[in-house]
C-alpha positions as CSV (number, residue, x, y, z in Angstrom):
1,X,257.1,105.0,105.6
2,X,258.2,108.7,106.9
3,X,261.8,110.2,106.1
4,X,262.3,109.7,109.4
5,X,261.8,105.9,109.3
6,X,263.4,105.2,106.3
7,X,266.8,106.6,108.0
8,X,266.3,104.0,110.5
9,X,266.0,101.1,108.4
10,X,268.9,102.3,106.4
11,X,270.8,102.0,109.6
12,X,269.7,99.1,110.9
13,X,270.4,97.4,107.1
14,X,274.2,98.8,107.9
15,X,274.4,97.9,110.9
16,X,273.5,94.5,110.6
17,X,275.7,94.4,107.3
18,X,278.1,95.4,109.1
19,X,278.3,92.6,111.9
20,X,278.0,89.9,109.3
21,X,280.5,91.7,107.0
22,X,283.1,91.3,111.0
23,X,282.3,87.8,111.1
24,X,282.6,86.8,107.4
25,X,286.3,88.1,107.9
26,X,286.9,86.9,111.0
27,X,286.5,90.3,113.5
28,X,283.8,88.9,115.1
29,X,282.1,85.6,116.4
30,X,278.6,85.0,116.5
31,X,275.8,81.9,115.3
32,X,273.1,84.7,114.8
33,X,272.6,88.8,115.6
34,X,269.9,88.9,119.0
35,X,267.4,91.3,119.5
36,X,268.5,95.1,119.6
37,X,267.1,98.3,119.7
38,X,268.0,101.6,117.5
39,X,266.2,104.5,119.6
40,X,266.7,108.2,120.3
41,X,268.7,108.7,123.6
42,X,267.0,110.3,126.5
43,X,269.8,113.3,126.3
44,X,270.3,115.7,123.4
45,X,274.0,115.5,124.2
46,X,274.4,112.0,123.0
47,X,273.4,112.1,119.5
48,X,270.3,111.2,117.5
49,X,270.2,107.5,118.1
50,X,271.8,105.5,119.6
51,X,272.1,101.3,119.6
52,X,273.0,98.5,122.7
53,X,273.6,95.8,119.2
54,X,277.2,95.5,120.9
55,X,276.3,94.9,124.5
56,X,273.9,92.1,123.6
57,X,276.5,90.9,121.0
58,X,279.2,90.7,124.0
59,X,277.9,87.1,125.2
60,X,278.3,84.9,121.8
61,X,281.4,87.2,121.0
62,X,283.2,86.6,124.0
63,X,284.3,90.1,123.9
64,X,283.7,93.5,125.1
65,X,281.0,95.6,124.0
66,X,283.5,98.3,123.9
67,X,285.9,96.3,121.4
68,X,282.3,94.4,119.6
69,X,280.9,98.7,118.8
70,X,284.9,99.3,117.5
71,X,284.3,96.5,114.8
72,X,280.8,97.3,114.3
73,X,281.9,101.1,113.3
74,X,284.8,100.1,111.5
75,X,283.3,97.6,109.3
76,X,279.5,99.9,109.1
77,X,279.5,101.5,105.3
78,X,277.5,105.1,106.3
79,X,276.5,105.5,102.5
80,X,272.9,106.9,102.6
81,X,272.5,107.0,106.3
82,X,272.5,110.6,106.5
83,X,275.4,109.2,109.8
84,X,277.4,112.2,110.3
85,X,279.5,110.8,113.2
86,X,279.4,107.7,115.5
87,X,281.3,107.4,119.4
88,X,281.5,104.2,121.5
89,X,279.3,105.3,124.8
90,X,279.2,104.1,128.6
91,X,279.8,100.0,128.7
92,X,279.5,99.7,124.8
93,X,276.3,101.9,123.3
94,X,276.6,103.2,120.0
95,X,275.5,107.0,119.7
96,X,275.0,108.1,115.8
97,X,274.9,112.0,114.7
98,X,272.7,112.4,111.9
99,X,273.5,115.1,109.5
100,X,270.8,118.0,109.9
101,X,270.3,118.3,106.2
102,X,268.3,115.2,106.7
103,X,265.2,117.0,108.3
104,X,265.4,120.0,105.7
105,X,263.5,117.2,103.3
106,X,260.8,116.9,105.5
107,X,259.3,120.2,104.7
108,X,259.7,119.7,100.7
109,X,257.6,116.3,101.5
110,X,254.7,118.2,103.7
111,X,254.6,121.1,101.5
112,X,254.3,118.9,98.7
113,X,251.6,116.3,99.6
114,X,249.8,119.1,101.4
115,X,246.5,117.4,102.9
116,X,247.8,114.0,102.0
117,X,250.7,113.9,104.2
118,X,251.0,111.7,106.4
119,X,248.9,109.3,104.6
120,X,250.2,105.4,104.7
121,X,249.2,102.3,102.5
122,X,248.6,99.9,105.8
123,X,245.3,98.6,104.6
124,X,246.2,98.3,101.0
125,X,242.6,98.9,99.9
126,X,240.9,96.7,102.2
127,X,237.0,97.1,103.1
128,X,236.6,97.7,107.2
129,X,233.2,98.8,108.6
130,X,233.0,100.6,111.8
131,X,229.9,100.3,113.3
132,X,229.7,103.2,116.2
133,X,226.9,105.0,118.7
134,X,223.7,102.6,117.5
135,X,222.0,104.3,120.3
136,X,218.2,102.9,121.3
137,X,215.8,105.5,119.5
138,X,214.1,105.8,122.5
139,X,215.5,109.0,124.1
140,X,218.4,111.7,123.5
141,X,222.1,110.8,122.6
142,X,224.1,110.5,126.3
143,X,227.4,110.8,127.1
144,X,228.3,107.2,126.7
145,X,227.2,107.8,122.7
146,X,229.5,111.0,122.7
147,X,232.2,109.1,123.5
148,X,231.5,106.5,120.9
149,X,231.0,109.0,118.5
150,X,233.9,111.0,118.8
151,X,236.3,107.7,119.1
152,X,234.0,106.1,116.0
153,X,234.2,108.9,113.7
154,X,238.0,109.7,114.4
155,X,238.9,105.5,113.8
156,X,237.0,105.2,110.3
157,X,238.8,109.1,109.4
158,X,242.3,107.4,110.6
159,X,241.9,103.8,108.9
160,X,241.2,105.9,105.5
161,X,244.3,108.0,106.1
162,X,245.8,104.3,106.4
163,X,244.7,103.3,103.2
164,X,241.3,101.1,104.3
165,X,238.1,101.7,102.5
166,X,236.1,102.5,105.5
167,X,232.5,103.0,106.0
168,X,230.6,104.1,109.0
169,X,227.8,102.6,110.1
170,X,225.0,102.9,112.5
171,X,222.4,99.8,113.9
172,X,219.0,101.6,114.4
173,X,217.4,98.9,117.3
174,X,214.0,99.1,116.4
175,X,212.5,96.0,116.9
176,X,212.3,93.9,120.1
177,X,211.6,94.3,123.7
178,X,212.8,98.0,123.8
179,X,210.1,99.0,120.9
180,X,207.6,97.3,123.2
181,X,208.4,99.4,126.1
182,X,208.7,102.7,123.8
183,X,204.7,102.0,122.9
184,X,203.6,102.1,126.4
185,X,205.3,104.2,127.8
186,X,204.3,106.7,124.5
187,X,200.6,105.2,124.7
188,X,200.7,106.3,128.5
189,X,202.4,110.0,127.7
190,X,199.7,110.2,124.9
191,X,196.6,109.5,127.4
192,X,197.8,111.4,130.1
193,X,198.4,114.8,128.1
194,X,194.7,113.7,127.0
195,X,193.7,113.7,130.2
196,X,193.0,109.8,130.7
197,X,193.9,108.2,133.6
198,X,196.4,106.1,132.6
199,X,199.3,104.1,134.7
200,X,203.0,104.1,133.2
201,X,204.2,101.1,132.5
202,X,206.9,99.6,134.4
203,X,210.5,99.4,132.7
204,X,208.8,102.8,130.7
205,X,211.1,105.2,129.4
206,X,210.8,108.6,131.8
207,X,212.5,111.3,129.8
208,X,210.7,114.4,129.5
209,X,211.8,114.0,125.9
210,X,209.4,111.7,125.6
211,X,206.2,113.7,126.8
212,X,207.6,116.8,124.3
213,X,207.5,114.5,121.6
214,X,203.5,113.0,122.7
215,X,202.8,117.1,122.4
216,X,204.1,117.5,118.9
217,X,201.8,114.4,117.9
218,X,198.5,115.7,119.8
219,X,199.2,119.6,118.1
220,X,199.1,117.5,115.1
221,X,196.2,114.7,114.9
222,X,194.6,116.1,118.4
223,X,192.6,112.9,120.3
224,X,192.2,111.5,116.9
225,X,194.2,107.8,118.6
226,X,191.9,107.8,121.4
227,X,189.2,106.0,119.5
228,X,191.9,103.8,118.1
229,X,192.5,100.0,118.8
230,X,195.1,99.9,121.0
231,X,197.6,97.9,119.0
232,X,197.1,100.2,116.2
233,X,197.4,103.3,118.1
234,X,201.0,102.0,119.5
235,X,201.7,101.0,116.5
236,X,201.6,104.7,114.8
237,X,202.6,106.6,117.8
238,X,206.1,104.4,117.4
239,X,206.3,105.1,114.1
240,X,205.5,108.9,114.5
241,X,208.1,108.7,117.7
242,X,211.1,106.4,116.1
243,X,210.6,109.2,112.7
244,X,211.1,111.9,114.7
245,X,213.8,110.5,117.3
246,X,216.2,109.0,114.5
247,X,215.6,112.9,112.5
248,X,216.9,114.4,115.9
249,X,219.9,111.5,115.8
250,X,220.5,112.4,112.8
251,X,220.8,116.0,113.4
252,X,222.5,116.0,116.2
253,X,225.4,113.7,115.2
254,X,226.0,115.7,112.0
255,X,226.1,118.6,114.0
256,X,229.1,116.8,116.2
257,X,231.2,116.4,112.8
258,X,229.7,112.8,112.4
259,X,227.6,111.9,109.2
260,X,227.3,108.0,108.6
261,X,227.4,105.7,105.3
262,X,224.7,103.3,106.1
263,X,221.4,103.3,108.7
264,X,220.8,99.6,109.1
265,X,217.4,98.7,110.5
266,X,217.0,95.7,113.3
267,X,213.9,95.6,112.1
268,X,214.6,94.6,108.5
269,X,216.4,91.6,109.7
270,X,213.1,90.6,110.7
271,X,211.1,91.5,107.6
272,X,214.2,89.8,105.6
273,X,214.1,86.6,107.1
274,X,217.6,86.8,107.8
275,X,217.1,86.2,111.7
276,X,215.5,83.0,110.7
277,X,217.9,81.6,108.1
278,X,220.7,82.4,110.7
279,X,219.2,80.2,113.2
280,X,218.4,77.9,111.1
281,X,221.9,77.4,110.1
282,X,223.3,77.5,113.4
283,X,220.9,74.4,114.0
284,X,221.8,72.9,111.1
285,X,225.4,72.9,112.2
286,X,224.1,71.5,115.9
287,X,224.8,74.9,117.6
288,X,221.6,75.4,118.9
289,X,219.2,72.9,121.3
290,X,216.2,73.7,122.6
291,X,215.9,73.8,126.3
292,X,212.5,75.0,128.3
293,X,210.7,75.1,125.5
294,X,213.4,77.9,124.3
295,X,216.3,77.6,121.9
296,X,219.5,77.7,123.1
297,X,223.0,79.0,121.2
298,X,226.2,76.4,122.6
299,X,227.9,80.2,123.6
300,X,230.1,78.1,126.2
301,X,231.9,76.3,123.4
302,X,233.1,79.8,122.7
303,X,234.4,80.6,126.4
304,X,230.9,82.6,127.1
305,X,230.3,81.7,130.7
306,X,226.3,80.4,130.1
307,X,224.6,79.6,127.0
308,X,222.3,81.9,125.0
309,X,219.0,82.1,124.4
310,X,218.0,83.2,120.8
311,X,214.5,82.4,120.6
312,X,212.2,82.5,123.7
313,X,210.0,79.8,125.0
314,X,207.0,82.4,123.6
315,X,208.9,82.0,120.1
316,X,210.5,85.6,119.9
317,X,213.9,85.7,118.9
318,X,215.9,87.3,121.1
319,X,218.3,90.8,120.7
320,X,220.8,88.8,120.5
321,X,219.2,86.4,117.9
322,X,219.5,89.6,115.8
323,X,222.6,90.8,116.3
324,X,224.3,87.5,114.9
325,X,221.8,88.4,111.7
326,X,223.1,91.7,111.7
327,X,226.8,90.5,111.5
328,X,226.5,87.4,109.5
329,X,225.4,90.4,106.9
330,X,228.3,92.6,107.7
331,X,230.6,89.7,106.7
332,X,228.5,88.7,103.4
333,X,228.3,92.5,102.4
334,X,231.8,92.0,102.2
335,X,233.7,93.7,104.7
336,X,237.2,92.4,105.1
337,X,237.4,93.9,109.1
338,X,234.2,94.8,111.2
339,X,235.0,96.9,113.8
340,X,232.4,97.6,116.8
341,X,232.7,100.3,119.2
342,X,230.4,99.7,122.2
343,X,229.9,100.6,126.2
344,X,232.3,98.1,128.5
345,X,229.0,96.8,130.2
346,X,228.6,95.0,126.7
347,X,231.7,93.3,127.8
348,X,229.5,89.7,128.4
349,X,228.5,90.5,124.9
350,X,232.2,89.9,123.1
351,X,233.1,86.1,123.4
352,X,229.5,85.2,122.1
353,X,229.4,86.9,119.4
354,X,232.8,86.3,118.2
355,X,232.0,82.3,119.1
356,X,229.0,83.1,116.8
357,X,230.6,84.3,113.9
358,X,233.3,81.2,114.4
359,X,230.6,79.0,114.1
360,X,229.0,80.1,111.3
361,X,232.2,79.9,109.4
362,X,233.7,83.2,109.5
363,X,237.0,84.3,110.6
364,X,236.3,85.7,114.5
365,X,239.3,87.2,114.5
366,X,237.8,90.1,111.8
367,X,235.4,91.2,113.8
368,X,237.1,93.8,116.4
369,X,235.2,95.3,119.4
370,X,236.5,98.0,121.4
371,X,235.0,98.8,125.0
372,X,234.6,101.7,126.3
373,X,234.4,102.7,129.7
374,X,232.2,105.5,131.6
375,X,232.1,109.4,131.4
376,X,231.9,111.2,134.2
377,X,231.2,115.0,133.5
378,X,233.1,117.5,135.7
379,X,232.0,121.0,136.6
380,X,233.3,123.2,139.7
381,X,234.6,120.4,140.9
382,X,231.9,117.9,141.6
383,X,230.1,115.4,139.3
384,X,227.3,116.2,137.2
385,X,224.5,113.9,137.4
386,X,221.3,115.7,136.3
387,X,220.0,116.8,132.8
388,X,217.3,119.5,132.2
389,X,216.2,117.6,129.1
390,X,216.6,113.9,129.7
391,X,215.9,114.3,133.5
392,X,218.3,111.1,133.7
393,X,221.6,112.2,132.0
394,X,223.5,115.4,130.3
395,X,222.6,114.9,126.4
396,X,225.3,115.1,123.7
397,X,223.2,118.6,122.7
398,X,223.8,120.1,126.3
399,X,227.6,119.1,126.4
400,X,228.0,120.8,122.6
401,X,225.9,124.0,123.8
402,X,227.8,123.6,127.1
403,X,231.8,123.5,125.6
404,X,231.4,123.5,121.7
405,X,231.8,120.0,119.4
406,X,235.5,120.3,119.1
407,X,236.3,120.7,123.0
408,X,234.0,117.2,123.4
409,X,235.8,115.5,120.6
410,X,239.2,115.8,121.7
411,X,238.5,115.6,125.1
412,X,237.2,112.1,123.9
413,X,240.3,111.4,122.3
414,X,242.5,112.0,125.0
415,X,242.2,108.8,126.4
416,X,242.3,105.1,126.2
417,X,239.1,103.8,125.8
418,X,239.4,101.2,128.5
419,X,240.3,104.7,130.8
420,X,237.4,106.1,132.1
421,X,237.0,109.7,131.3
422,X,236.8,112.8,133.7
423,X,235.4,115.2,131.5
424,X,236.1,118.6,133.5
425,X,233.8,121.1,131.4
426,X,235.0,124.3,132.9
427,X,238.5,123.4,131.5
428,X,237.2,122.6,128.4
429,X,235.6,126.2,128.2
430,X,238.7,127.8,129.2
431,X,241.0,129.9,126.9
432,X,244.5,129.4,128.3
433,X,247.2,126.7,127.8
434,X,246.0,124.6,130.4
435,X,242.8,123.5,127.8
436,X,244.8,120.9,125.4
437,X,242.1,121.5,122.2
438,X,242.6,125.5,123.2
439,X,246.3,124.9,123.0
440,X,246.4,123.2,119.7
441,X,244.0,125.5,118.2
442,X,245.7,128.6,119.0
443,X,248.9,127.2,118.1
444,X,247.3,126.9,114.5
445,X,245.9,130.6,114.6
446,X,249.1,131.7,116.0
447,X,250.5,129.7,112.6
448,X,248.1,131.3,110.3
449,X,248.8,134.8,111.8
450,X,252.2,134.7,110.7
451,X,251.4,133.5,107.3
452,X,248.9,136.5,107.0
453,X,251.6,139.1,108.2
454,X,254.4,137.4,105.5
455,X,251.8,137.4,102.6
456,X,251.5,141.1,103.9
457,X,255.0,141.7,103.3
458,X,255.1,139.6,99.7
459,X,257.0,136.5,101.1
460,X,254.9,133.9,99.5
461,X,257.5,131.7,97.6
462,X,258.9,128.2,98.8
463,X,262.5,128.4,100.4
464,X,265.2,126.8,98.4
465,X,267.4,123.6,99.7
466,X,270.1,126.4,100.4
467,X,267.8,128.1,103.0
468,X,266.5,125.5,104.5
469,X,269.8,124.3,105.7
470,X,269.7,127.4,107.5
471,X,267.0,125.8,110.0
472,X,270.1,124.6,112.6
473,X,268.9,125.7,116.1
474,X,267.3,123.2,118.6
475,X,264.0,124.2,118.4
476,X,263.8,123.8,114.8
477,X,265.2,120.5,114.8
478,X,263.1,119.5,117.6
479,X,259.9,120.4,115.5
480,X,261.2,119.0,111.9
481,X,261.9,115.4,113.5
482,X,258.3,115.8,115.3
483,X,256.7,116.5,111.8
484,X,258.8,113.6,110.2
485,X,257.3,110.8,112.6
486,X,253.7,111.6,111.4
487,X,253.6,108.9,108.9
488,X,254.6,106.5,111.4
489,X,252.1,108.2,114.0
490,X,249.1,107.5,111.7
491,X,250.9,103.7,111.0
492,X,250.9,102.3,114.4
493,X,247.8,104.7,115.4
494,X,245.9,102.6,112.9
495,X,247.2,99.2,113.3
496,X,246.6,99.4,116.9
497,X,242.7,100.9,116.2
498,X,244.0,103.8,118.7
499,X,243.0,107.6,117.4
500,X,244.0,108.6,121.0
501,X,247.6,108.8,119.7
502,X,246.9,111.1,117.3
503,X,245.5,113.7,119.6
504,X,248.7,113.1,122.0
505,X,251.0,113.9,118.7
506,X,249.4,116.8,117.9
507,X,249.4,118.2,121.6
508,X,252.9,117.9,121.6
509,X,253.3,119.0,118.3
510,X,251.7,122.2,119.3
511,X,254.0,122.7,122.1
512,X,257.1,122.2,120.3
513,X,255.7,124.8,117.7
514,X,254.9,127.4,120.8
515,X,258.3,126.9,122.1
516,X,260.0,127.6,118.7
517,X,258.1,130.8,118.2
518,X,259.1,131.8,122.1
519,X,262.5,131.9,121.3
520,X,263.0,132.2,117.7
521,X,261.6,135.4,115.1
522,X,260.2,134.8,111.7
523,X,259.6,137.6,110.4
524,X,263.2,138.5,110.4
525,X,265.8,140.9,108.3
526,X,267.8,137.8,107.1
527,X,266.0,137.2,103.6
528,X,266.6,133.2,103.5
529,X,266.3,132.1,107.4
530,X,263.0,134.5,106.7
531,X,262.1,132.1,103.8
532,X,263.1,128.8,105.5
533,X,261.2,129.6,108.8
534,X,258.3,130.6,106.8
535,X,258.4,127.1,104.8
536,X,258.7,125.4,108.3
537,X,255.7,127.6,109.2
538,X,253.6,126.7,106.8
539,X,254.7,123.5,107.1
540,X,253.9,122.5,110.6
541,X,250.2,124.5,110.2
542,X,249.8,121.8,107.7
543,X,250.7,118.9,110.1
544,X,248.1,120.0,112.7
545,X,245.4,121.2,110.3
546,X,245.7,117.3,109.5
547,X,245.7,115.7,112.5
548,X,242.9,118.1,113.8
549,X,240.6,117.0,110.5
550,X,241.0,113.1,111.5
551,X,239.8,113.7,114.9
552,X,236.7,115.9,113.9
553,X,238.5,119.4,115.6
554,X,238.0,122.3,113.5
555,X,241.9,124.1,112.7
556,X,240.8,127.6,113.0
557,X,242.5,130.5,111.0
558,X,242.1,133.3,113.9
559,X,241.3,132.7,117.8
């Protein structure tokens, strides 16, 4: 709990102490306190928080909220609330005027726990898996898997700030129908550099991606396949393809600040037996029926709109076959949460495999998939629809070449995933205050500058309580009760699986910290405002090098 948060409990614990303490005595009458809030008021002017306890008092008490926030004040004990000062407002709120010495603490905490601050024990230690991107390895990275990476990566780095033991995962789909496609439309790319006459198959994948990689092969092993049974020369030109697309995967995701704890192959569900045994204890508990010669999962029973097929009618399990496998080992690995984060067209996807789960005795409600919606790239105003690469769609390697990884990941992290994304590229290129990653950035170069120019001048020491109470002016109280809700940020940020929070906090944050240094000098004659200012300096660089490092956005020293 932040400083911040523990003075509003405190008052809260008073308050309510202090109604029951009017009632025990006979000041007030009441059979039981209703819901209330204790909030900051819209207006500077009337204090630091304010409560409506006495206007939702005034039915049961029969009185005046006016007369109800009298007896609430009289009979409150202010001991440890940091409450300065407390005035009856409009019909009956209570406005409370906290001491400022309260927010001088704030910078002892972050100087203290340094990269650690903010850090909250909300998961207690609990294993979650987030399983993120999982892209077919049949082509380049798209925007759709940006998105999931950047939102992926900055979830698991924001559940371990929490205190979950997180690990990131990603499903390599390399069995099933899409394999099968992958091998003709290869075995076609192959012949046709060869000069065969060969047709492409229909529902083949088209990227020129695809033709590169039939190049590399043939510079390697020449027409060596041609002579080849054709299962067997499908068979090697996938597993020369799937090697080299999952290397450039690979490559490419670290290279976007994301580097994974587990590669799980489909295909080793297969070799395993674990598809199998799933089904056949999803039959043994009467879940499945065969239909058409093809089995059938009850998905309805689960508020799916149609049942499932898991196993054909030619005796192929299905994808989705599979992916109950690949869950049902999630859960016995021993993850306490599973988290997906997967493209809103899977939206069909959710109530059966939650139902699936339920029936094979797990608790549904671990298993946590968020959707996300579309990307639409932006660039002199119109839609960009075209990639040079792909031929299809922009890659994640164009949009990093094109506006740099940490534009793209907080760009992603803007917004809701259930918003779709307009992601205008030439204001993520641009270098003025209207680019929020720019913004933030430059507010922690501008940080670091200052810090260079004092170590410059010798100040290097931490201020002392006596100068910190010096820190009085709006501005600086504005930006010390920002830095004091971090904690909480990262609290409900995590219990609500939303990083987008975070990147709002730290945007603000920013511009509270450009409009203290607009109108107030550090670098100043007076020796201990010098040294308190410097302390909420270093301070506040602290709190956005943080938040910057969950969401994968490098905090750069000098822009």
């Amino acid at each position: 709990m932040s400083l911040y948060e523990e003075i509003k409990s405190k008052i809260i614990c008073q308050l309510e102490q202090a109604a029951n303490s009017a009632k025990a005595k006979g000041d007030l009458n009441f059979e039981e306190l209703p819901g209330y809030v204790l909030e900051e008021p819209r207006e500077r002017q009337h204090g630091d928080l304010a409560t409506n306890l006495a206007l939702v008092m005034a039915k049961q008490a029969k009185r005046s909220p006016r007369e109800i926030a009298a007896t609430l004040i009289q009979h409150m004990d202010k001991t440890g609330t940091w409450i300065e000062s407390s005035e009856i407002a409009g019909a009956g709120f209570i406005n409370f005027r906290l001491d400022p010495l309260w927010l001088t603490g704030v910078i002892r905490e972050v100087l203290q726990a340094g990269e650690r601050y903010g850090q909250v024990d909300l998961g207690k230690g609990k294993k979650v898996q987030v399983e993120f991107v999982s892209a077919n390895p049949t082509g380049l990275l798209h925007m759709g898997n940006a998105r999931g990476a950047a939102l992926g990566d900055s979830l698991a780095s924001l559940l371990a700030m929490a205190g979950y033991e997180v690990s990131r995962e990603f499903y390599i789909n390399d069995a099933g129908n899409q394999i099968h496609n992958f091998a003709l439309s290869l075995e076609a790319r192959y012949l046709q550099q060869l000069g065969q006459d060969a047709p492409f198959p229909e529902g083949g994948y088209h990227g020129e991606d695809l033709i590169t990689t039939v190049k590399g092969l043939i510079s390697k092993v020449g027409d060596k396949y041609l002579a080849v049974d054709p299962s067997l020369r499908r068979e090697l030109l996938v597993r020369y393809a799937l090697d080299e697309k999952m290397r450039s995967i690979r490559e490419t995701l670290e290279d976007f600040g994301v580097t994974y704890d587990v590669w799980f192959s489909e295909q080793s569900l297969h070799d395993s037996g674990a598809v199998r045994s799933t089904l056949e204890e999803l039959q043994k508990k009467e879940y499945i029926y065969e239909k058409e010669g093809a089995l059938w999962l009850k998905s309805t029973l689960f508020g799916d709109e149609k049942d499932e097929v898991v196993v054909r009618s030619n005796g192929t399990p299905t994808y989705f076959a599979a992916d109950i496998a690949y869950h049902r080992n999630k859960f016995d690995r021993g993850f306490d949460n599973v988290i997906n984060v997967w493209g809103a067209d899977h939206h069909g996807h959710v109530a059966r495999m939650k139902g699936a789960m339920s029936a094979l005795g797990y608790d549904a409600d671990n298993l946590t998939i968020i959707l996300m919606q579309l990307v639409r790239l932006i660039q002199g105003g119109e839609v960009v629809k075209m990639s040079k690469r792909s031929g299809q769609y922009i890659t994640l390697r164009e949009l990093m070449e094109e506006v740099g990884k940490d534009a793209a990941r907080f760009f992603f992290n803007l917004r809701d995933p259930d918003s779709t994304v307009d992601f205008d590229m030439d204001l993520a290129k641009a270098q003025s205050s209207d680019n929020p990653v720019y913004y933030v950035q430059y507010a922690h170069a501008r940080l670091s500058s200052i810090l260079r120019q004092a170590h410059e001048l010798g100040d290097t020491g931490d201020p002392s309580e006596e100068d910190l109470k010096l820190l009085i002016s709006p501005e600086e109280r504005d930006l010390l009760k920002k830095m004091a809700d971090f904690p909480s940020e990262i609290m409900v940020a995590a219990r609500l699986l939303e990083p987008h929070r975070l990147a709002r906090y730290v945007l603000d944050l920013a511009g509270l910290f450009h409009t203290f240094y607009n109108s107030q000098r550090v670098l100043i004659e007076d020796e201990s405002l010098r040294r308190a200012r410097l302390g909420l300096v270093r301070a506040v660089k602290q709190i956005i090098a943080n938040s910057l490092g969950i969401l994968g956005v490098s905090a750069p020293e000098k822009m």
